[in-house]
GUMARTI-272715 format. One line per field, with one value per residue: residue number from 1; residue in three letters; x, y, z of N, C-alpha, C, CB in turn. Coordinates in Angstrom, 1 decimal, always signed. Glycine has a CB too. Layout:
BEGIN
resi <- c(NUM_...)
resn <- c(ALA_...)
n_px <- c(X_...)
n_py <- c(Y_...)
n_pz <- c(Z_...)
ca_px <- c(X_...)
ca_py <- c(Y_...)
ca_pz <- c(Z_...)
c_px <- c(X_...)
c_py <- c(Y_...)
c_pz <- c(Z_...)
cb_px <- c(X_...)
cb_py <- c(Y_...)
cb_pz <- c(Z_...)
This chain:
BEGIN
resi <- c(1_2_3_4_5_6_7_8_9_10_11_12_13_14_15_16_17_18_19_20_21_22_23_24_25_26_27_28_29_30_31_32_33_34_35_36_37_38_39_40_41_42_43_44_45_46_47_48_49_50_51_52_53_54_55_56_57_58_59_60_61_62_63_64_65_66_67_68_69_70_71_72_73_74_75_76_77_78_79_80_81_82_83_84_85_86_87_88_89_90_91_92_93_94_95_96_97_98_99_100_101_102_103_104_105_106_107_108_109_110_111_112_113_114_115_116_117_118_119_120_121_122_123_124_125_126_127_128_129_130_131_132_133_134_135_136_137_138_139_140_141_142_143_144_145_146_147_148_149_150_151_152_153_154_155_156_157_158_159_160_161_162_163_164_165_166_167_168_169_170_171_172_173_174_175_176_177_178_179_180_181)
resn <- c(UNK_UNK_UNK_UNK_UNK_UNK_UNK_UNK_UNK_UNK_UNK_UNK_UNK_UNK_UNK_UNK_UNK_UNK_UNK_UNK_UNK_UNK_UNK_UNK_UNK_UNK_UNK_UNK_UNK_UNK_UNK_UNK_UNK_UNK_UNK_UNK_UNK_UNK_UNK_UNK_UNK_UNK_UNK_UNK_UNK_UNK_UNK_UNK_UNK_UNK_UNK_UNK_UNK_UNK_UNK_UNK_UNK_UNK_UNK_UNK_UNK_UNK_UNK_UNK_UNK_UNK_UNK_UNK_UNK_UNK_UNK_UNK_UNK_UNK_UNK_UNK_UNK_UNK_UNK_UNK_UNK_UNK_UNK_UNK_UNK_UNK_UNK_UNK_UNK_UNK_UNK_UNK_UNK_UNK_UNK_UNK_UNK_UNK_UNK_UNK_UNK_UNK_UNK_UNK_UNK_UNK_UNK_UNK_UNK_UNK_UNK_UNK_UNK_UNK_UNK_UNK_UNK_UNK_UNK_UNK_UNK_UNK_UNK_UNK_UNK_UNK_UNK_UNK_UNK_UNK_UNK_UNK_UNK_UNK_UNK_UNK_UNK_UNK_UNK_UNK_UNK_UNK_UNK_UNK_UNK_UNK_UNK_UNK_UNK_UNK_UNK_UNK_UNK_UNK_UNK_UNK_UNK_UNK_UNK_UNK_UNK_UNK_UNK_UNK_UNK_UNK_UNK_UNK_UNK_UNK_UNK_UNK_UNK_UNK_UNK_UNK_UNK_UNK_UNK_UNK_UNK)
n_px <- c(-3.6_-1.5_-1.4_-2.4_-4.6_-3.6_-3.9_-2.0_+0.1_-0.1_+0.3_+2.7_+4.4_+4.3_+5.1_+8.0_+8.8_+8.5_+10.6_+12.6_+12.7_+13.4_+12.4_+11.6_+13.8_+15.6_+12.9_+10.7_+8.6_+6.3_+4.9_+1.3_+1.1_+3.9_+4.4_+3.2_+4.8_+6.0_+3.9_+0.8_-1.8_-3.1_-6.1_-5.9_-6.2_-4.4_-1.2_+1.9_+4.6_+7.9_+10.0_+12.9_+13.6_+14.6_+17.2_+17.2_+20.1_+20.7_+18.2_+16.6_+13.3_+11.5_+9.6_+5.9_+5.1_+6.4_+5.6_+2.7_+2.1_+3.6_+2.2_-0.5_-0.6_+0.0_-2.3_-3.2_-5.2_-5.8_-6.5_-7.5_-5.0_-3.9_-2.9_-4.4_-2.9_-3.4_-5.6_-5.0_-4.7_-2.2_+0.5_+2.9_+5.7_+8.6_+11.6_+11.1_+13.3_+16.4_+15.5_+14.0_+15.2_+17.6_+15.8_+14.5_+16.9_+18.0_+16.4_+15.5_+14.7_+11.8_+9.5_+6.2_+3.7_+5.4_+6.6_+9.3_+10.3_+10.7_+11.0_+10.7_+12.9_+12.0_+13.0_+13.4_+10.5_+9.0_+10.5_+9.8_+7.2_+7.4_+8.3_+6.0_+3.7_+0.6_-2.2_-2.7_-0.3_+1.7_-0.1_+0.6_+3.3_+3.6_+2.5_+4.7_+6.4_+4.9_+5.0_+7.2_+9.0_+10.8_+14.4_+15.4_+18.0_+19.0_+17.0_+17.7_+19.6_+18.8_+16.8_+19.1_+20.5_+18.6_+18.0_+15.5_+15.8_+15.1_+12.4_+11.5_+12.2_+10.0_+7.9_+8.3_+7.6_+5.3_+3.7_+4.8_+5.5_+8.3_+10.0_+12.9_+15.6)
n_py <- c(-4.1_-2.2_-0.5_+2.1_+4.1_+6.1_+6.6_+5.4_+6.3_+9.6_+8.6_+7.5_+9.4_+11.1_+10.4_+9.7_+12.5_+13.2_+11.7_+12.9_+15.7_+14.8_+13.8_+11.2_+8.4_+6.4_+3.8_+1.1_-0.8_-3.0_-6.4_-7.0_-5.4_-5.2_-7.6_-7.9_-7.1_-9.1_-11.3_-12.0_-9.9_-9.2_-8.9_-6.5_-4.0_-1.7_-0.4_-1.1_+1.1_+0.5_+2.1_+3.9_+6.1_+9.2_+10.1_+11.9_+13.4_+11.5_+10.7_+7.6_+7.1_+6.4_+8.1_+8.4_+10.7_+13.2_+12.4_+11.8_+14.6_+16.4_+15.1_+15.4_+18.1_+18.5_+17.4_+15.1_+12.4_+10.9_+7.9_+6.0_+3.4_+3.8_+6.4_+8.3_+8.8_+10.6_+8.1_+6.1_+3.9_+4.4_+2.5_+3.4_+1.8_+1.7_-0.6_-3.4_-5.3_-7.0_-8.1_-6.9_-4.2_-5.2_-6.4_-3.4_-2.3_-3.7_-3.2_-3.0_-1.3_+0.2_+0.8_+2.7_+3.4_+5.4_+6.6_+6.4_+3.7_+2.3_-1.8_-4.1_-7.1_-10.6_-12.5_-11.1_-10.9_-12.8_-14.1_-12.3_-13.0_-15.6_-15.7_-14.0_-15.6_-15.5_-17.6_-16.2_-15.3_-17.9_-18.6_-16.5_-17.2_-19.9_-19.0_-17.4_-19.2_-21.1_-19.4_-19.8_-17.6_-16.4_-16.6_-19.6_-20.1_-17.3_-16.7_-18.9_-18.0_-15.7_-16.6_-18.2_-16.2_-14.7_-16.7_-18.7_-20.9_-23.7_-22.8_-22.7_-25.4_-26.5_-25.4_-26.5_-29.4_-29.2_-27.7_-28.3_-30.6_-33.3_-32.0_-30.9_-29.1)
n_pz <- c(-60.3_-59.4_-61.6_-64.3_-63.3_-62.0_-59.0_-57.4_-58.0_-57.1_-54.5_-54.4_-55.3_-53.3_-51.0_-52.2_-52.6_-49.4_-48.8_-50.1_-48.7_-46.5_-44.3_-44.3_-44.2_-46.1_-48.0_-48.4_-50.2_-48.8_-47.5_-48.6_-51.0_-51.9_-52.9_-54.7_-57.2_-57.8_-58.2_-59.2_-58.5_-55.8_-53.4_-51.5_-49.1_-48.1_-48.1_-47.2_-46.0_-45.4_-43.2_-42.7_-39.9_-39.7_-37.2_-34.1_-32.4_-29.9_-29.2_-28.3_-28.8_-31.3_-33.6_-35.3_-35.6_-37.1_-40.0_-39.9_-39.5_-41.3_-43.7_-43.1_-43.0_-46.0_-47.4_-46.5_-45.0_-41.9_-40.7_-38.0_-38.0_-40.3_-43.0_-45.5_-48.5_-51.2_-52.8_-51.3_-48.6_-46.2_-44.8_-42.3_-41.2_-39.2_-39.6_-37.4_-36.7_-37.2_-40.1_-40.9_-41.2_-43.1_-45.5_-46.0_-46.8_-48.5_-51.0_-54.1_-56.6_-58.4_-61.1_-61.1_-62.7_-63.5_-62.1_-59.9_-57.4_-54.4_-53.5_-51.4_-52.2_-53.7_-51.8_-49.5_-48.6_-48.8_-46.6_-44.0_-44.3_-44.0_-40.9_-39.9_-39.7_-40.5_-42.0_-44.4_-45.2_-45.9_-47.4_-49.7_-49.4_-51.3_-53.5_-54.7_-54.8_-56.6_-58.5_-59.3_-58.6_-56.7_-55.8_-55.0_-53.7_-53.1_-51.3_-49.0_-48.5_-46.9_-45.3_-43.6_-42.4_-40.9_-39.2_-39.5_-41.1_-39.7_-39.2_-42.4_-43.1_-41.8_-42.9_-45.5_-45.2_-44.1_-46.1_-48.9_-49.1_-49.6_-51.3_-52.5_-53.6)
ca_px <- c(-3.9_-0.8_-1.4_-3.6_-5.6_-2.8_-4.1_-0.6_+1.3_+0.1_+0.9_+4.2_+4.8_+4.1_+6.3_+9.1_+8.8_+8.7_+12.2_+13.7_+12.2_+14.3_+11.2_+12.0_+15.0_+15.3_+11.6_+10.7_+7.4_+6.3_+3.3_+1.0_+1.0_+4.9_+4.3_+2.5_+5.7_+6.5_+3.3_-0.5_-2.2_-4.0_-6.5_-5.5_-6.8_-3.5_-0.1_+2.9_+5.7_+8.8_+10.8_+14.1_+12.8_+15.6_+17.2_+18.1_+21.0_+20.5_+17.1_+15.9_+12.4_+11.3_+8.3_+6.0_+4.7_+6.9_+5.2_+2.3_+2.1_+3.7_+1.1_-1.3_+0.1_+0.0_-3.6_-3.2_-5.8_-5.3_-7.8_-7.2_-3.6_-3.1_-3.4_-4.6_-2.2_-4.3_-6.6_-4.5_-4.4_-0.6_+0.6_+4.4_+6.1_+9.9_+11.9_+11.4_+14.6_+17.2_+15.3_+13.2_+16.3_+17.8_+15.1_+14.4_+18.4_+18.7_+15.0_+15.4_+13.9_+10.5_+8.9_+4.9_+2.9_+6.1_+7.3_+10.3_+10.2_+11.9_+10.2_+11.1_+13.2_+11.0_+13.4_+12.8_+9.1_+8.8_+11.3_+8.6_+5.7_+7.5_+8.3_+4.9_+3.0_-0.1_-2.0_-2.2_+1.2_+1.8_-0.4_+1.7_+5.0_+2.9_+2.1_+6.1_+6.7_+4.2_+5.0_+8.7_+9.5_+12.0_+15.3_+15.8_+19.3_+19.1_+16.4_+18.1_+21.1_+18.2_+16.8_+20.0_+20.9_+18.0_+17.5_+14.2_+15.7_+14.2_+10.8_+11.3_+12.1_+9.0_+6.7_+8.2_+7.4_+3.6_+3.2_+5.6_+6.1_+9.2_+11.0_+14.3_+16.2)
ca_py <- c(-3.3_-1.1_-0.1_+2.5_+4.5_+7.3_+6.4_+5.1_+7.5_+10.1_+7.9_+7.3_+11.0_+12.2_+9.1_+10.6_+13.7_+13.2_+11.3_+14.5_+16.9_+14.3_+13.3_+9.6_+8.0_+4.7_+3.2_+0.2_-1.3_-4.2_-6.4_-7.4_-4.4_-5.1_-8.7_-7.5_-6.7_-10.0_-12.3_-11.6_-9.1_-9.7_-7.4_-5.5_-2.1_-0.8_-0.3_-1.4_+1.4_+0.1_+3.8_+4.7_+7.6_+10.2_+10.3_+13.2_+13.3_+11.5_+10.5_+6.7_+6.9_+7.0_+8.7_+8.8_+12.6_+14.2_+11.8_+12.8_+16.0_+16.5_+13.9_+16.2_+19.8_+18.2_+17.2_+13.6_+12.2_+10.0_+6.8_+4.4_+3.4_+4.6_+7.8_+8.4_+9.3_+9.9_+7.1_+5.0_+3.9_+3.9_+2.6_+3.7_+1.0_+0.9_-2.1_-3.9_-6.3_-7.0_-9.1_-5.9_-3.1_-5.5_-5.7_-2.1_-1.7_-4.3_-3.0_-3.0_-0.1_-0.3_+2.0_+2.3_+4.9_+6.1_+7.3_+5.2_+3.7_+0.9_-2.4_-5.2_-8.4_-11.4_-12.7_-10.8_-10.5_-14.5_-14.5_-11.9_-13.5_-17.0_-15.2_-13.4_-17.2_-16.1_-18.3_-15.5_-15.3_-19.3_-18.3_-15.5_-18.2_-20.9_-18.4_-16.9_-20.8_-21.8_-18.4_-19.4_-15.6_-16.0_-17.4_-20.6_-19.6_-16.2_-17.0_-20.1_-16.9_-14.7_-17.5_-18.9_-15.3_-14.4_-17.6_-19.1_-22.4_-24.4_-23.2_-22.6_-26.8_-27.0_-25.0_-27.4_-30.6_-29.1_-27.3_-28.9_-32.2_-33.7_-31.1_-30.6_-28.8)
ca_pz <- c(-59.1_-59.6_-63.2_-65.2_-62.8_-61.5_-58.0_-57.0_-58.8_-56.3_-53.1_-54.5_-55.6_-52.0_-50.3_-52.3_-51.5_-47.9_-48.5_-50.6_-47.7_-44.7_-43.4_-44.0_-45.0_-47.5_-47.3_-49.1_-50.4_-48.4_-47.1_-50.2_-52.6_-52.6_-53.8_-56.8_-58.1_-58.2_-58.4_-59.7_-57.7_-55.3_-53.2_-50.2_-48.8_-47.8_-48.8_-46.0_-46.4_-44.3_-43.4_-41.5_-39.6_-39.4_-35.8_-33.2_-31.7_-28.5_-28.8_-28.4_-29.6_-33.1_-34.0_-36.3_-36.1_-38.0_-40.9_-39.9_-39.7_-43.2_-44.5_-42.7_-44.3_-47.4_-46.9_-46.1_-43.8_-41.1_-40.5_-38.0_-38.3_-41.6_-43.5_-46.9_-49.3_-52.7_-52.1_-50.6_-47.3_-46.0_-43.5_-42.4_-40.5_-39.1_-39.5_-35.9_-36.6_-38.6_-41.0_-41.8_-41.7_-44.7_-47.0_-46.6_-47.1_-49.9_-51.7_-55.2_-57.5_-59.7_-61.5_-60.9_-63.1_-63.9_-60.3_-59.1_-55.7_-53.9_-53.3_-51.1_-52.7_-53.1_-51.0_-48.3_-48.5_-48.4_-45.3_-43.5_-44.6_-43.0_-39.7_-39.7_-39.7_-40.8_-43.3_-45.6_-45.1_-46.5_-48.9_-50.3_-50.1_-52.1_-54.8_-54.9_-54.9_-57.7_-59.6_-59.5_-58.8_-55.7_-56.1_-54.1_-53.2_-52.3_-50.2_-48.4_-47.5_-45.9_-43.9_-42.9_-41.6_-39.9_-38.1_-40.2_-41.6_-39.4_-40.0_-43.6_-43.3_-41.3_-43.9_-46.8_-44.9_-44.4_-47.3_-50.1_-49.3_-49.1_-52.6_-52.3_-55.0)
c_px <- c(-3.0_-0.7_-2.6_-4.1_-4.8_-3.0_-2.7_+0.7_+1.3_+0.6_+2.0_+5.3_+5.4_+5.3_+7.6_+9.4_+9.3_+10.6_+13.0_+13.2_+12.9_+13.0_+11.4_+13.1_+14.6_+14.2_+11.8_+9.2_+7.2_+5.2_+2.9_+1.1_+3.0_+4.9_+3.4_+3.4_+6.3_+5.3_+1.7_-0.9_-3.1_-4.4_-5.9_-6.1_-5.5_-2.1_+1.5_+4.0_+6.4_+9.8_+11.8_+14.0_+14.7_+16.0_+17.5_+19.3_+20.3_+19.0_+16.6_+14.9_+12.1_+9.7_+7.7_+5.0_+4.8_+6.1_+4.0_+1.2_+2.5_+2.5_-0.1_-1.5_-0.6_-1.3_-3.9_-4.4_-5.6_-7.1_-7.3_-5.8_-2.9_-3.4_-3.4_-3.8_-3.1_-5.4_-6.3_-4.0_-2.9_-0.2_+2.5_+4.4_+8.1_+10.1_+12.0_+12.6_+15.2_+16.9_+15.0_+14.6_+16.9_+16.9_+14.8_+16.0_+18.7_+17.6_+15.7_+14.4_+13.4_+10.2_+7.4_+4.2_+4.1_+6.8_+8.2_+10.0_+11.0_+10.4_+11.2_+11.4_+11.8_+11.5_+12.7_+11.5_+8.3_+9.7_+10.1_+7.6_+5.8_+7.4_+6.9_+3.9_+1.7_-0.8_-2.4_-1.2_+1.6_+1.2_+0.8_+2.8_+4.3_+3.0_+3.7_+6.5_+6.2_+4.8_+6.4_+9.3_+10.5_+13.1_+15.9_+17.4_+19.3_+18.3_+16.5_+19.2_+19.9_+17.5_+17.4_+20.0_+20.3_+17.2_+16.1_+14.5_+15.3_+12.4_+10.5_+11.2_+10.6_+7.6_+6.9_+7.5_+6.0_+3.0_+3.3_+5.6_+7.6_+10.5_+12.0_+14.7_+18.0)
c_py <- c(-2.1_+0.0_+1.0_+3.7_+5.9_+7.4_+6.2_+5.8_+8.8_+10.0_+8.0_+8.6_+11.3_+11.1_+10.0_+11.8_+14.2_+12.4_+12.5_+15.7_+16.4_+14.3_+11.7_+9.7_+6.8_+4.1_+2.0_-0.5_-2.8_-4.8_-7.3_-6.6_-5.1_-6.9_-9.0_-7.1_-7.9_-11.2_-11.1_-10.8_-9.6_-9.0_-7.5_-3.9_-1.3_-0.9_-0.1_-0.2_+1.3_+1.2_+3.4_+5.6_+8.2_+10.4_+11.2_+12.9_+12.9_+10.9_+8.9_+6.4_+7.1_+7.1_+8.9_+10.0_+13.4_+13.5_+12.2_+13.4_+16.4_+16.3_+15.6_+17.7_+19.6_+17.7_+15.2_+13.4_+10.8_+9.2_+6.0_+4.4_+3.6_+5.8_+8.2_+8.8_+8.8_+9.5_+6.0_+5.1_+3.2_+3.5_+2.5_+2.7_+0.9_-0.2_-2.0_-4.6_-5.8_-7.4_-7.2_-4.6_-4.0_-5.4_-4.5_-1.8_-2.3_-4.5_-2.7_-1.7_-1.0_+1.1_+1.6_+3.7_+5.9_+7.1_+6.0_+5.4_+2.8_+0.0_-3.9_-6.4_-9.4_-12.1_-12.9_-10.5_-12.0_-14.4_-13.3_-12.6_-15.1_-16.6_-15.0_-14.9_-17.3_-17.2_-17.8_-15.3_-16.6_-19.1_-17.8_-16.5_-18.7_-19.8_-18.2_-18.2_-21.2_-21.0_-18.9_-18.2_-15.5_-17.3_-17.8_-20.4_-18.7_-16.5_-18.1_-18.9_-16.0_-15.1_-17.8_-17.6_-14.3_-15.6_-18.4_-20.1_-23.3_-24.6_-23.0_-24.3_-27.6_-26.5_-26.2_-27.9_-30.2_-28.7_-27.8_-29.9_-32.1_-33.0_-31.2_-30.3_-29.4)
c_pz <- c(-59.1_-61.0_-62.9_-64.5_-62.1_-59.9_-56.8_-57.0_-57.7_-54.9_-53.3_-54.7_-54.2_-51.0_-50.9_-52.3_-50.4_-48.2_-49.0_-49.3_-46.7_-43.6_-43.4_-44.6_-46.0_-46.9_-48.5_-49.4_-49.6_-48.2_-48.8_-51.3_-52.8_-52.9_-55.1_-57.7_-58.5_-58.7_-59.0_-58.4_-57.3_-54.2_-51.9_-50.5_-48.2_-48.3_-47.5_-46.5_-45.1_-44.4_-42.5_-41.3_-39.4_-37.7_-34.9_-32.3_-30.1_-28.1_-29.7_-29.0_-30.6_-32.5_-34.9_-36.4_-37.0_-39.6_-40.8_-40.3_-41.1_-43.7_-44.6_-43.1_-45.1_-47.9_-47.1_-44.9_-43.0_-40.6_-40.0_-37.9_-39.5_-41.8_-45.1_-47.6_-50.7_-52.6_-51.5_-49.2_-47.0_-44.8_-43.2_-41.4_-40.3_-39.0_-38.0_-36.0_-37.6_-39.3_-42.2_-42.4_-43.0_-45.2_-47.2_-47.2_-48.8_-50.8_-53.0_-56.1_-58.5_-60.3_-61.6_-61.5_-63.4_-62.5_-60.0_-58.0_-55.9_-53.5_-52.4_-52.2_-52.6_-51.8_-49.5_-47.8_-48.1_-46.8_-44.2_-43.3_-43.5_-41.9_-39.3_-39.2_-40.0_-42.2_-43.9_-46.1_-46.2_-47.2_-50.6_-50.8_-50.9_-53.1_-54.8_-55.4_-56.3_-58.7_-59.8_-59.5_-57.0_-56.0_-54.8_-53.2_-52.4_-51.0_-49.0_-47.1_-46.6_-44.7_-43.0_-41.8_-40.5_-38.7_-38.4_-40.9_-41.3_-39.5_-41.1_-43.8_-42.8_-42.3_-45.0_-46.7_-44.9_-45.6_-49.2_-50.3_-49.1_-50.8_-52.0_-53.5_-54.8)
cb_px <- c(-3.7_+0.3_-2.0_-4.8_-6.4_-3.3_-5.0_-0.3_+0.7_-0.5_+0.6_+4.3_+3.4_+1.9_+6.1_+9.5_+8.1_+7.3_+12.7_+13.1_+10.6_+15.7_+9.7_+11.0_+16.4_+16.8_+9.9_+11.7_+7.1_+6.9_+2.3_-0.3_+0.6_+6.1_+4.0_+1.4_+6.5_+7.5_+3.4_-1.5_-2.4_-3.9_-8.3_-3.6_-8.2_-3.5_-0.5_+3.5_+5.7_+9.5_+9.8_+15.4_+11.2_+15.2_+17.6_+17.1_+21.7_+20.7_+16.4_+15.8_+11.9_+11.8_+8.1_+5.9_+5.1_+8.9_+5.5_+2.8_+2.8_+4.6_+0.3_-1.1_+1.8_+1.1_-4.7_-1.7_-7.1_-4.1_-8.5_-7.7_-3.3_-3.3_-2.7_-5.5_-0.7_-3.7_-7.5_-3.5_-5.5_+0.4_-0.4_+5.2_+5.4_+10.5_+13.4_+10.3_+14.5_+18.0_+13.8_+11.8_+17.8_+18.2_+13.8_+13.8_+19.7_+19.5_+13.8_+15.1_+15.0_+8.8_+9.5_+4.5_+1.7_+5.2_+5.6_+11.9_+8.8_+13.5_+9.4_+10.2_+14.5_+10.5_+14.1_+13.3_+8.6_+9.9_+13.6_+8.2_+5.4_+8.7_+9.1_+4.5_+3.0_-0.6_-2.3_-2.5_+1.9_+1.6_-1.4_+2.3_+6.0_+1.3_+0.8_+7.0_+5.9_+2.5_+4.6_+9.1_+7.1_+11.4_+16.3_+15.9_+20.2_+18.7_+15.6_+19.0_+22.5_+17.3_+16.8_+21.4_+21.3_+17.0_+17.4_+13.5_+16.5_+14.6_+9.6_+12.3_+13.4_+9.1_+6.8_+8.9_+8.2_+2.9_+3.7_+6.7_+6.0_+8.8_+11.0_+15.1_+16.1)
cb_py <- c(-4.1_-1.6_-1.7_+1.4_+3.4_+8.9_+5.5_+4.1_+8.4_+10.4_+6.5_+6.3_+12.2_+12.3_+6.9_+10.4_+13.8_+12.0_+9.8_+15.4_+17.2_+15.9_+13.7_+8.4_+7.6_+3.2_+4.3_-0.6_-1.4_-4.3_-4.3_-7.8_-1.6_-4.3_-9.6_-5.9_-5.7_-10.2_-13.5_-12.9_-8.0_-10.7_-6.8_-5.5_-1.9_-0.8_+1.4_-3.3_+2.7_-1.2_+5.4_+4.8_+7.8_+11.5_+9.7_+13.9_+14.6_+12.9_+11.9_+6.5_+7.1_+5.6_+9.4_+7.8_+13.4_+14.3_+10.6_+13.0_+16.6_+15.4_+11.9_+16.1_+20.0_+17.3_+18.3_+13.2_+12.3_+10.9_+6.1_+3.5_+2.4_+4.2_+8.8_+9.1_+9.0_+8.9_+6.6_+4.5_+3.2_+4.9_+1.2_+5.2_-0.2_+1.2_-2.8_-4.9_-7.8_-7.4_-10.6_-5.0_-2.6_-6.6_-6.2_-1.0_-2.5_-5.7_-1.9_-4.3_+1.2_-1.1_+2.5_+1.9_+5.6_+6.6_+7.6_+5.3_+3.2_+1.3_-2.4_-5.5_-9.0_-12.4_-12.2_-10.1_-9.7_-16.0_-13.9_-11.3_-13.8_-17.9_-14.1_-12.4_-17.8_-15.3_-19.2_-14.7_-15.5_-20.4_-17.2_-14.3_-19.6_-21.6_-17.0_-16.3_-21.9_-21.9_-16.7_-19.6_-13.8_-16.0_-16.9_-21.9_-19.3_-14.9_-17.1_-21.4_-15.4_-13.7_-18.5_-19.4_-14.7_-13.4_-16.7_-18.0_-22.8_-24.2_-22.7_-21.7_-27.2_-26.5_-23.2_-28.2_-31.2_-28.1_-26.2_-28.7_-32.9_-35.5_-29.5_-31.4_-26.7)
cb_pz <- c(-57.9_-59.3_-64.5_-65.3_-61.9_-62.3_-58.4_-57.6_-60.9_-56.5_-52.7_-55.7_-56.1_-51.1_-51.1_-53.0_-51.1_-46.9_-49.2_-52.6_-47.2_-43.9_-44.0_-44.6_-44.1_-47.7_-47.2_-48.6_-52.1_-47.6_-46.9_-50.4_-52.3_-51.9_-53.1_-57.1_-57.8_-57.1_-56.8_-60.1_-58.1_-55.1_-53.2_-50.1_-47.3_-46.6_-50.0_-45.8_-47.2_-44.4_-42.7_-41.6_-37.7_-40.0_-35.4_-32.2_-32.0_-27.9_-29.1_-27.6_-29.4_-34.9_-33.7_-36.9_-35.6_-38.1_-40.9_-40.2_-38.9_-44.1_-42.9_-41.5_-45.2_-47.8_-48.0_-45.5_-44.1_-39.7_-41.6_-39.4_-38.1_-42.7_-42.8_-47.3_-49.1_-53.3_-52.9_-51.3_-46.5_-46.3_-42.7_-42.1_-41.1_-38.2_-40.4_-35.3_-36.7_-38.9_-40.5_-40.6_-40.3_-45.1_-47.3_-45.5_-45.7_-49.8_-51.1_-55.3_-58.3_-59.1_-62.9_-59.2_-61.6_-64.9_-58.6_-59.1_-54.6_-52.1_-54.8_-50.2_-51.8_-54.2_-51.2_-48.1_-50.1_-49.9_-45.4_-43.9_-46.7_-42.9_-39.7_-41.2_-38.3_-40.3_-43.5_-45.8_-43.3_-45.9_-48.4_-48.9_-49.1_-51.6_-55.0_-53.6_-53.6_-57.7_-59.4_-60.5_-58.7_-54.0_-57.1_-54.9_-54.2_-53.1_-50.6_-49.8_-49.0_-46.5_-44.0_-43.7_-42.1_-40.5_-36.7_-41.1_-41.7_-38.7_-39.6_-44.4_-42.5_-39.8_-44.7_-47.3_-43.9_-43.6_-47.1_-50.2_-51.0_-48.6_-53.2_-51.7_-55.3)
């Protein structure tokens, strides 16, 4: 899905960009396109980018205008809750919590078509996906789980610290059985 086609390479071009211009700060791939970097691809029509909008002195609300409008300049079109970058539909999202401000903070660098980005931990993309509850979500864990592509440990520390051990204990017992490592 992320391979071959230069489709991505322009989304990702224009995303960095906007962060060298101070239109966004550290973003991070998230959602399903960023679990393609860790497991088999699998479809989606949009592409989650998690931003830290730049703030004004004094000013409470974030917005996402200044995003955009750029977008919009640069001939981006807006559909809906997203807006085309390339052919991809994006959709900018600030972290609502702390779960989200870490993984965008502790996103890890890829390279896609040859354009570096940042991409959510698996970590932290499983600890979402638990929070989030749906069952594409438990999907998503199960495959990270089957694929072996998140480490049991780290992910035990991002549970513990955002308060999700309990229903990570409660997904095992439905989903896993009774594992334990």
């Amino acid at each position: 899905m992320l391979g071959g086609n230069g489709v991505m390479k322009a989304t990702l071009e224009a995303i960095n960009q906007m962060q060298t211009d101070g239109v966004i700060g550290k973003y991070a791939i998230g959602g399903a396109v960023g679990a393609t970097f860790y497991l088999q691809p699998a479809a989606t029509l949009d592409v989650d980018i998690f931003v830290t909008l730049p703030t004004s002195p004094g000013g409470l609300l974030l917005s996402l205008a200044p995003i955009y409008d750029y977008l919009k300049a640069s001939g981006g079109k807006v559909e809906d809750e997203y807006i085309v970058i390339g052919d991809w539909p994006v959709q900018f999202l600030p972290p609502s919590d702390e779960l989200e401000r870490e993984a965008v903070a502790e996103s890890v660098s890829a390279t896609v078509e040859g354009v570096q980005t940042w991409v959510m931990t698996a970590e932290h993309l499983v600890a979402i996906a638990l929070r989030t509850g749906r069952t594409k979500d438990y999907n998503r864990i199960l495959q990270f789980i089957e694929q072996d592509a998140v480490d049991r440990g780290k992910l035990q520390g991002v549970l513990e610290r955002h308060e999700l051990a309990s229903r990570w204990q409660k997904f095992e017992r439905k989903y896993l059985g009774d594992i334990h490592e």
